[in-house]
SERO-4910 file (N, C-alpha, C, O; in steps of 0.05 Angstrom, whole numbers):
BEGIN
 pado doro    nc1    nc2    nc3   cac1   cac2   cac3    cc1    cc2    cc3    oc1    oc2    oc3
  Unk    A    773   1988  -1418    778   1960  -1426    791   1960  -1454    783   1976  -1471
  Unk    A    811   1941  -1460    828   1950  -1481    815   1920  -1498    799   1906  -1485
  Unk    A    823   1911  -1525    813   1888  -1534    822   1889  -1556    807   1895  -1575
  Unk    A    846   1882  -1560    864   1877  -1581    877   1843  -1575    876   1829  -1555
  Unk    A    888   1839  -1605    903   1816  -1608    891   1790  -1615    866   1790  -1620
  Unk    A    903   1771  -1616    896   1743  -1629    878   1727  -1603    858   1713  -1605
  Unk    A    888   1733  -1587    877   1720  -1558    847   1729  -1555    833   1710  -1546
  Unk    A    833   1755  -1562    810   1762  -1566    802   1756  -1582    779   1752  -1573
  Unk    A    800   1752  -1604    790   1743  -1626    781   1713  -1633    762   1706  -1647
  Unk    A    800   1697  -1618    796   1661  -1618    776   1660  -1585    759   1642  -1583
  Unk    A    782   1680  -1561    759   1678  -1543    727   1687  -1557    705   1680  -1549
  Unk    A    732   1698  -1570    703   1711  -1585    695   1701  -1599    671   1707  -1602
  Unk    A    704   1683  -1614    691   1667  -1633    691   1640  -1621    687   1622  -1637
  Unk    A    697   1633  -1593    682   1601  -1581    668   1603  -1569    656   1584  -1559
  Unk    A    661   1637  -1562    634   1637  -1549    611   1636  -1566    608   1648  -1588
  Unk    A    589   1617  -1549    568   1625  -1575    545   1640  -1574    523   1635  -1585
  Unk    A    551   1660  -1559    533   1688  -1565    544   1716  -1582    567   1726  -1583
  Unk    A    521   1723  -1594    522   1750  -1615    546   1763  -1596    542   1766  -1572
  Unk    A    569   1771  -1607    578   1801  -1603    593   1814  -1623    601   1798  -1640
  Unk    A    600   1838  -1625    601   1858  -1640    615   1886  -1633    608   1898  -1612
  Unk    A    632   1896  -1646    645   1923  -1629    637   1942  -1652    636   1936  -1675
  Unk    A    632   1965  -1643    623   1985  -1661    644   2016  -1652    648   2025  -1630
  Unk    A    655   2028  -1679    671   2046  -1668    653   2070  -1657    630   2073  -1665
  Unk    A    664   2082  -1643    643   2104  -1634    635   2130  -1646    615   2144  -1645
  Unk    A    667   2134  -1665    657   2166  -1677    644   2166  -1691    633   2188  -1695
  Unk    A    633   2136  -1715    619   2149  -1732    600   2110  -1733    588   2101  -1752
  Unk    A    604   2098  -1710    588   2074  -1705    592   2044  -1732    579   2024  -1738
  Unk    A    614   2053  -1739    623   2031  -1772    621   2001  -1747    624   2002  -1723
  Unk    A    615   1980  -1764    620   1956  -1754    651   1948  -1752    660   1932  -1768
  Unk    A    671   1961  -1729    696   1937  -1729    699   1907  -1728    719   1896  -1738
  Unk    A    683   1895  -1718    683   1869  -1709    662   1856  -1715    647   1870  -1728
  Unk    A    651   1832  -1709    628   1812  -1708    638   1783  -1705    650   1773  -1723
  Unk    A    633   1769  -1682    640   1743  -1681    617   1732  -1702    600   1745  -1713
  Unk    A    626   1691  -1705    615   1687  -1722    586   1676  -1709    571   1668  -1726
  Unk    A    576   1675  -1678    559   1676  -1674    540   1704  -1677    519   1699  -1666
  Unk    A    541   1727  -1686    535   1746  -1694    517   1743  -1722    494   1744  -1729
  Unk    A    547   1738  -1735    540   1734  -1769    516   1710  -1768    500   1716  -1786
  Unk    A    508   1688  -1755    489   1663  -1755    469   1682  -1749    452   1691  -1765
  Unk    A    471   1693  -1711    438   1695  -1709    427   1727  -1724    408   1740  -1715
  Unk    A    443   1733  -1748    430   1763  -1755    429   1758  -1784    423   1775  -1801
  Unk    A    438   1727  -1791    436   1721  -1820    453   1739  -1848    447   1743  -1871
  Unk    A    480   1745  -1829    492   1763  -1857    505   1744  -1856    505   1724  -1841
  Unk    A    525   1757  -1884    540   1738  -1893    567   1762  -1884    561   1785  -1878
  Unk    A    600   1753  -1884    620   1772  -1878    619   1793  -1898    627   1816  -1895
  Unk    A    610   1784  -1919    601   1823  -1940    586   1833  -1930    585   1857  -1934
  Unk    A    564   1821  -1912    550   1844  -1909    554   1862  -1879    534   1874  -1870
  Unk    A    577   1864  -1867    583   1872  -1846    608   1896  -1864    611   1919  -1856
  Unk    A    617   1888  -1880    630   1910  -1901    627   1936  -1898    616   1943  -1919
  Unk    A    631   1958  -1884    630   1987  -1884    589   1987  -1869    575   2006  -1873
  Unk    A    584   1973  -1861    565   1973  -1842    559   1989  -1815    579   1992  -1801
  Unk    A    537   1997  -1807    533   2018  -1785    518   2002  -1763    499   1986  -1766
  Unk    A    530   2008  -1742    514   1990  -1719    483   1999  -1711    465   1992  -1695
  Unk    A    486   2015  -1728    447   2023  -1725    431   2003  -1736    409   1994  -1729
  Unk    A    447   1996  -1761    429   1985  -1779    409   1960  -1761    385   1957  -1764
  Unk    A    424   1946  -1746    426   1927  -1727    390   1927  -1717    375   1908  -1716
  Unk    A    383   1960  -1709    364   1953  -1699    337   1963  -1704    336   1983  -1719
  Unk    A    309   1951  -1694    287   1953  -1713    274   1984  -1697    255   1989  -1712
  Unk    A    275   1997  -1684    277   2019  -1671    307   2039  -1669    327   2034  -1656
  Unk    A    302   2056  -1684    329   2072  -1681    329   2082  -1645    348   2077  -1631
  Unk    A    299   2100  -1633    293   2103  -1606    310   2083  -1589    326   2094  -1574
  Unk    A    310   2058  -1590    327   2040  -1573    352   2045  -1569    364   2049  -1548
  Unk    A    363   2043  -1601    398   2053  -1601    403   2082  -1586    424   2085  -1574
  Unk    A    386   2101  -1587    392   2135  -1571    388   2132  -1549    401   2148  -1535
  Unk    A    371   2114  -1536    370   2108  -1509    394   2093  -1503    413   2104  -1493
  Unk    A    396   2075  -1507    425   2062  -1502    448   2075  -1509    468   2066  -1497
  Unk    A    452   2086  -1517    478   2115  -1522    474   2131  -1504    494   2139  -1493
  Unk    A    455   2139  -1496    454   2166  -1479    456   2154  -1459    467   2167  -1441
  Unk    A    447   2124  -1451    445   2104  -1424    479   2107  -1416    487   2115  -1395
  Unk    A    493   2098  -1438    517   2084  -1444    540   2108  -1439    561   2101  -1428
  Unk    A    536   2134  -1446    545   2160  -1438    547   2164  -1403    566   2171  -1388
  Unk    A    525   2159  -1398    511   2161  -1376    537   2149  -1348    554   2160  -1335
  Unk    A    527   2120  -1351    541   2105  -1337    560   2086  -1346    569   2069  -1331
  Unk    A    570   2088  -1376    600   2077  -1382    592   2042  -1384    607   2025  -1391
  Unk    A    569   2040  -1377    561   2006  -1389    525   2009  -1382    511   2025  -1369
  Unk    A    520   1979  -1402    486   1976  -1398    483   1950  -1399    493   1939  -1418
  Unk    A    468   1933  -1375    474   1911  -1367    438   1899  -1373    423   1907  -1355
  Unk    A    427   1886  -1391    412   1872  -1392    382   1894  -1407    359   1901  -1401
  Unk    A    394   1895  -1420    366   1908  -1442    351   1903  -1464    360   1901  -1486
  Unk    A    313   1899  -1456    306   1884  -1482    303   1901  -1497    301   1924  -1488
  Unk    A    302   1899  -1520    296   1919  -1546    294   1888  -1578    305   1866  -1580
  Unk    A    276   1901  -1592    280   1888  -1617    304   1890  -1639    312   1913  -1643
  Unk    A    315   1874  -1651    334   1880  -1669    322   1869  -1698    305   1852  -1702
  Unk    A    334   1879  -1713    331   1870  -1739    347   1858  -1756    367   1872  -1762
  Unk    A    344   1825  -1773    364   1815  -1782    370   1824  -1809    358   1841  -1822
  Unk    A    395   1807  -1817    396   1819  -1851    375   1813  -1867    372   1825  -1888
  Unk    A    364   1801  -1861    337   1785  -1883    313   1806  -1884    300   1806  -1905
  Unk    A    306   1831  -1858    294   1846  -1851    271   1825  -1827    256   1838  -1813
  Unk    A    271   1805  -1827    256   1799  -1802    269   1809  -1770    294   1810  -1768
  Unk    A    248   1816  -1741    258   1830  -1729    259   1803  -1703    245   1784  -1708
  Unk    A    272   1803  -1680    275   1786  -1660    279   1806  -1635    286   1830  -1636
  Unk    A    273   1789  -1615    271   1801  -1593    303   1788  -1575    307   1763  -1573
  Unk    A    320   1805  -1566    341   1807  -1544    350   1827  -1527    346   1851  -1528
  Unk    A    364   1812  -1509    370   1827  -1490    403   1839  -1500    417   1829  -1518
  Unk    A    412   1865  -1484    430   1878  -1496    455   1892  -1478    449   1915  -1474
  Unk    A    476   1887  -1469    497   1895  -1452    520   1902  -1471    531   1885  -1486
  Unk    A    527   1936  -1470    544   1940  -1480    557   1961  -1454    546   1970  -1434
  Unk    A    587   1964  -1466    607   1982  -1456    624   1990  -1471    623   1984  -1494
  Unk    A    648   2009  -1460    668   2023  -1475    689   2006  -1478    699   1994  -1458
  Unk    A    698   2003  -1501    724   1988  -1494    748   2006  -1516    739   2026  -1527
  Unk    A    780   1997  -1521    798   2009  -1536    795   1987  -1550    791   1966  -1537
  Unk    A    794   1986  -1584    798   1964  -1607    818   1971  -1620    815   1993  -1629
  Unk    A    837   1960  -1624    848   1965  -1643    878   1994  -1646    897   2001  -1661
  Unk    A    863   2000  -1615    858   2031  -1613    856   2061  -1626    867   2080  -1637
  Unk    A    830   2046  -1615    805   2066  -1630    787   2058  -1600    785   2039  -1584
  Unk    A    774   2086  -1606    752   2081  -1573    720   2060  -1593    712   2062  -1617
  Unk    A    711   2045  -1575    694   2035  -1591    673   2023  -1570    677   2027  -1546
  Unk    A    651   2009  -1579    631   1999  -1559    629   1967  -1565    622   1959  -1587
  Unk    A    636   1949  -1542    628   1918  -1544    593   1918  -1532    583   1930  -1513
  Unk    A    584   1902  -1551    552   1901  -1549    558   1865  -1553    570   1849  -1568
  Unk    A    547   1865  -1537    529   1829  -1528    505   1828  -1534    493   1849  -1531
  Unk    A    490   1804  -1544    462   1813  -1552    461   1776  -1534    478   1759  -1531
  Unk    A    434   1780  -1527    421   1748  -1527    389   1740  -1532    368   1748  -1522
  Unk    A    395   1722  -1551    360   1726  -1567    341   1713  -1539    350   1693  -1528
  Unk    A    319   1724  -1532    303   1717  -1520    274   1714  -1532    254   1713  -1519
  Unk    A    276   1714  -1565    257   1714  -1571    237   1690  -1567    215   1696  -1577
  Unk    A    238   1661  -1555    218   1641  -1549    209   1653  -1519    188   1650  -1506
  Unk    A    230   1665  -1513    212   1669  -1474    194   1691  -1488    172   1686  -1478
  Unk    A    191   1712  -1505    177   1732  -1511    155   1717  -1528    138   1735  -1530
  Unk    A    148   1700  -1538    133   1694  -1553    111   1671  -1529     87   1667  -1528
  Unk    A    134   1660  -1514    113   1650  -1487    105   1673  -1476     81   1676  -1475
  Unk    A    120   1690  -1466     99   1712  -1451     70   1720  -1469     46   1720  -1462
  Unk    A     81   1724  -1489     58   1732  -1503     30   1716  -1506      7   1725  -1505
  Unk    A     38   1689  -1508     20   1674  -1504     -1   1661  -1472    -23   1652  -1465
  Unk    A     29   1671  -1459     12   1666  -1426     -8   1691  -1426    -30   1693  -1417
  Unk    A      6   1708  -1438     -4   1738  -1432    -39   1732  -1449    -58   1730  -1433
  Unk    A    -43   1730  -1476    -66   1718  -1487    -84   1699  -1469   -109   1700  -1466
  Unk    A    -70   1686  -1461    -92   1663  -1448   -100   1672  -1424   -121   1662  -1415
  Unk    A    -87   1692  -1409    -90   1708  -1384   -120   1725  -1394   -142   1723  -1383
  Unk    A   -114   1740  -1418   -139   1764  -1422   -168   1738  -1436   -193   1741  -1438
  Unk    A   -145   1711  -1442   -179   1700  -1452   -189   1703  -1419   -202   1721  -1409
  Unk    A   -177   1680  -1407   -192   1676  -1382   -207   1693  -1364   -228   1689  -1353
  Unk    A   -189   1716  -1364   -208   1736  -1351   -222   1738  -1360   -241   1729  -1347
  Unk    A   -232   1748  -1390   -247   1763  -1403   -284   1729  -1394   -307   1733  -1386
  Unk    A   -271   1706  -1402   -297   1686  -1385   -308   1688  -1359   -331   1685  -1353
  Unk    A   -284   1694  -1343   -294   1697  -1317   -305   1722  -1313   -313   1727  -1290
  Unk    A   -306   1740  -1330   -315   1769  -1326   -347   1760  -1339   -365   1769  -1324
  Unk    A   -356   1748  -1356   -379   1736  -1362   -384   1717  -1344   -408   1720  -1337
  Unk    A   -375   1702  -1335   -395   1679  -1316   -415   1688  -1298   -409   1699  -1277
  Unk    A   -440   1683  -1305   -450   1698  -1276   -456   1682  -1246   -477   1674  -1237
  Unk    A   -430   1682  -1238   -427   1666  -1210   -406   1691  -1204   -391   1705  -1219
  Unk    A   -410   1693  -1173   -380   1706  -1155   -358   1697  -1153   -354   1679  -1137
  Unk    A   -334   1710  -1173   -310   1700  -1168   -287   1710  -1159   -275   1722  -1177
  Unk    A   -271   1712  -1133   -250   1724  -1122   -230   1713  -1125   -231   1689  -1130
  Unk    A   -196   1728  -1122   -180   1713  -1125   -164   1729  -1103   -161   1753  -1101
  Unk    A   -153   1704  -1085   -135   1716  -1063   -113   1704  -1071   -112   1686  -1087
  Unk    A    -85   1721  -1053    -66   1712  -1059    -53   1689  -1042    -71   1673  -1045
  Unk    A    -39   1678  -1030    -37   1651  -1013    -35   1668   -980    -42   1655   -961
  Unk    A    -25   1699   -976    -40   1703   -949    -61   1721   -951    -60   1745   -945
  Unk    A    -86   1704   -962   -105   1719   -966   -121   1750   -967   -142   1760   -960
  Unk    A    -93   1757   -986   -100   1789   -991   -126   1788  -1020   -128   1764  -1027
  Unk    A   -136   1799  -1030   -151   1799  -1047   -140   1814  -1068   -128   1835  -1064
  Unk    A   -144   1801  -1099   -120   1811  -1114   -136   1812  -1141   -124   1819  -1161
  Unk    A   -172   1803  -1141   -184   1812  -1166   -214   1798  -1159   -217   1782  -1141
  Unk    A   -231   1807  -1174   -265   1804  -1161   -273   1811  -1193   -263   1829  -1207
  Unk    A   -293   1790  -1200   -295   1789  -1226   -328   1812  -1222   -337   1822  -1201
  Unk    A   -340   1814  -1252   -359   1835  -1249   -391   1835  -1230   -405   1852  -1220
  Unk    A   -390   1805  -1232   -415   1798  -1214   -408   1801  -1185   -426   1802  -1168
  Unk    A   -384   1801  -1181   -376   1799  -1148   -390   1833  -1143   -403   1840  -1124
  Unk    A   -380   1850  -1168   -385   1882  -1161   -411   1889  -1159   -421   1905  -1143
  Unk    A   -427   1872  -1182   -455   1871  -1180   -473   1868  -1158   -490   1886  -1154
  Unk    A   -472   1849  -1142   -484   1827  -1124   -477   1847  -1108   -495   1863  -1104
  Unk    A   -449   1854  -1094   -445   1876  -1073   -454   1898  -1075   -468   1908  -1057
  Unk    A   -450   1910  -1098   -462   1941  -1103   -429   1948  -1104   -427   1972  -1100
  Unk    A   -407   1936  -1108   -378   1956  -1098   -356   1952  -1117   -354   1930  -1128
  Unk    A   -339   1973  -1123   -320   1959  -1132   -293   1944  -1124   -287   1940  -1100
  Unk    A   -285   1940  -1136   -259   1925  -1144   -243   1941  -1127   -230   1926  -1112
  Unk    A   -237   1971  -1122   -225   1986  -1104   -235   1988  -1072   -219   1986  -1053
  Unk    A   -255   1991  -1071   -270   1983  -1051   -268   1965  -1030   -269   1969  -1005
  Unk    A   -264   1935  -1049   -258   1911  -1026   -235   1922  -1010   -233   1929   -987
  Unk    A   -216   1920  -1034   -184   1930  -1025   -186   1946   -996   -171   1944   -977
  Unk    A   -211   1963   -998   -197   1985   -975   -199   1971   -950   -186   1976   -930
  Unk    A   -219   1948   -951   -216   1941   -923   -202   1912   -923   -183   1907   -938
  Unk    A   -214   1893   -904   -201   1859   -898   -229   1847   -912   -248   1846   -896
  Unk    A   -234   1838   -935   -252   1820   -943   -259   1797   -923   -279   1793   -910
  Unk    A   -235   1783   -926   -235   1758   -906   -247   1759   -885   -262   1741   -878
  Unk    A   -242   1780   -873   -246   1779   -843   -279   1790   -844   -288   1789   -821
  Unk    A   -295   1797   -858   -313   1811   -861   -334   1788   -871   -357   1788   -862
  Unk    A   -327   1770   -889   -343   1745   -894   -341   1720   -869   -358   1705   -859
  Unk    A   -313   1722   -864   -312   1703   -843   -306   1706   -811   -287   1696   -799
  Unk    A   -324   1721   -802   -317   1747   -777   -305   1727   -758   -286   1734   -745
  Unk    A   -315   1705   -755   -297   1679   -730   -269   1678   -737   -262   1668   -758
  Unk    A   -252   1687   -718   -232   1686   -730   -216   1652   -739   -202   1644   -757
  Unk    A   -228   1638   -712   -217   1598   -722   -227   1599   -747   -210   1593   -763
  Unk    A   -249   1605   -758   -255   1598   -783   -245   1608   -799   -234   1595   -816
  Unk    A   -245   1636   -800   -232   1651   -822   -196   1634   -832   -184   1633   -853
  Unk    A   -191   1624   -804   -154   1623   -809   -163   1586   -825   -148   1577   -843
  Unk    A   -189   1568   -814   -186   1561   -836   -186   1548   -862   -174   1529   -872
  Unk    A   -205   1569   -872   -209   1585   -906   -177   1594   -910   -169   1578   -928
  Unk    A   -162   1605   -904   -133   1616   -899   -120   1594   -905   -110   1591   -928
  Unk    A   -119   1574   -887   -104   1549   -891   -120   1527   -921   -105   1510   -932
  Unk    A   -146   1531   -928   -151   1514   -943   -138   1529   -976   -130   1514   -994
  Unk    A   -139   1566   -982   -130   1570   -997   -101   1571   -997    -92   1575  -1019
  Unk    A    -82   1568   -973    -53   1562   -981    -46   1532   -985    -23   1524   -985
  Unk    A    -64   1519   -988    -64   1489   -979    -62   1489  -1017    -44   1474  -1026
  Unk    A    -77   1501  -1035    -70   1497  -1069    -64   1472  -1066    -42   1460  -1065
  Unk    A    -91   1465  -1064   -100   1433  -1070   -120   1431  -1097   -134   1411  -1102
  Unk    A   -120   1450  -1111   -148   1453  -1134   -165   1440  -1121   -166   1418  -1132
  Unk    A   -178   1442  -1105   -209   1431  -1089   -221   1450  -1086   -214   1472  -1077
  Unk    A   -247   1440  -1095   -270   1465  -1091   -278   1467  -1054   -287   1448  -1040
  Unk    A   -273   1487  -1048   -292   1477  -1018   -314   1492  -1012   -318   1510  -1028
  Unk    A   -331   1489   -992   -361   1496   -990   -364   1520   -959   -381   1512   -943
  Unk    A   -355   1536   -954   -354   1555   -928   -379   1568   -931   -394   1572   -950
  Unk    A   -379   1573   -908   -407   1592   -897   -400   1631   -897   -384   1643   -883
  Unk    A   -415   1640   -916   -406   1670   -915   -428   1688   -902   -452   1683   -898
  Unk    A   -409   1713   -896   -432   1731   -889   -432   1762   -909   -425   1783   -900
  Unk    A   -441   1759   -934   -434   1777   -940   -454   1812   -929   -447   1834   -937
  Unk    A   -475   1808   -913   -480   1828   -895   -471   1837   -882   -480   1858   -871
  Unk    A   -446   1824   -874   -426   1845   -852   -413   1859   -863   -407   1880   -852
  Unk    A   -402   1851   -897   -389   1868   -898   -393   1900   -906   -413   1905   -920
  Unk    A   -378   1919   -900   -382   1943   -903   -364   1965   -919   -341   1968   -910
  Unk    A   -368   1974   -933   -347   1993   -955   -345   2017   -935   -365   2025   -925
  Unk    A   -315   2030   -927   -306   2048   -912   -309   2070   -929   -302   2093   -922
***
């Protein structure tokens, strides 16, 4: 891919995501649109005789993506942290390839900040280990199936009360073992794909069931 001229340079600066070309023999900053310079907080001095390493908050990331980039000649969607001029670090995704600049062999790198979806994960992710960590205290039996009633987690009293673990259920059909009729079992089946948040009241047998 070649990327010279005026025509590149006015397409690159109306887009408004980070990009950046870096030469390859010794990685100097050739380029930076001015969406670049915003989300990494330099100013155009500080891109001045600049190294595209500097860019990021793990050097490990950049050798992986070089050796990726060796590899197969482009890298299409990679998270890694970067680091801005200020030294605070952000989370994006990262697609680079080979291109000619100038000509000079060099690398176009795309960045796109995803750092609010990473800070929601993080937070679903928190509220996930609170919740378990309550339902791992409650002392009531609590299972969770998936909508065709495979079994996908059994909190600690469920292990208790049975005598079994968490691996255990897995090996066999839960369902079918508490609700051996099969009209009935299909439906318990239909009331948990039904995700109506309603509590309902079924009849179990947990004496039938048996660990293989």
């Amino acid at each position: 891919m070649k990327a010279n001229g005026e025509k590149f340079r006015v397409i690159s600066e109306a887009i408004p995501i980070p990009l950046i070309i870096s030469r390859v023999s010794d990685g100097l900053i050739l380029y930076a649109n001015p969406e670049l310079i915003k989300t990494f907080k330099f100013s155009p001095k500080d891109l001045i005789n600049r190294k595209f390493l500097d860019l990021y908050h793990k050097l490990d990331d950049l050798e992986f993506l070089l050796e990726a980039l060796n590899q197969h000649g482009f890298i299409h969607n990679y998270e890694l942290q970067l680091q801005r001029g200020d030294g605070t670090c952000f989370w994006a995704i990262a697609s680079l390839q080979y291109l000619i600049f100038n000509n000079e062999a060099a690398i176009l790198t795309v960045f796109y900040d995803i750092t609010k979806r990473k800070i929601l994960e993080t937070k679903l992710q928190e509220q996930n280990d609170f919740l378990q960590r309550v339902f791992e205290s409650i002392p009531l039996m609590i299972a969770l199936f998936d909508t065709n009633g495979k079994l996908q987690w059994v909190n600690q009293e469920w292990e208790r009360v049975l005598g079994c673990k968490f691996q255990d259920f897995q090996a066999g059909d839960l369902l079918e073992a508490l609700y051996p009729n099969p009209e009935y079992r299909q439906y318990v089946i239909n009331f948990i794909q039904s995700a109506q948040r309603n509590w309902g009241d079924f009849k179990r047998m947990f004496e039938k069931f048996q660990v293989e």
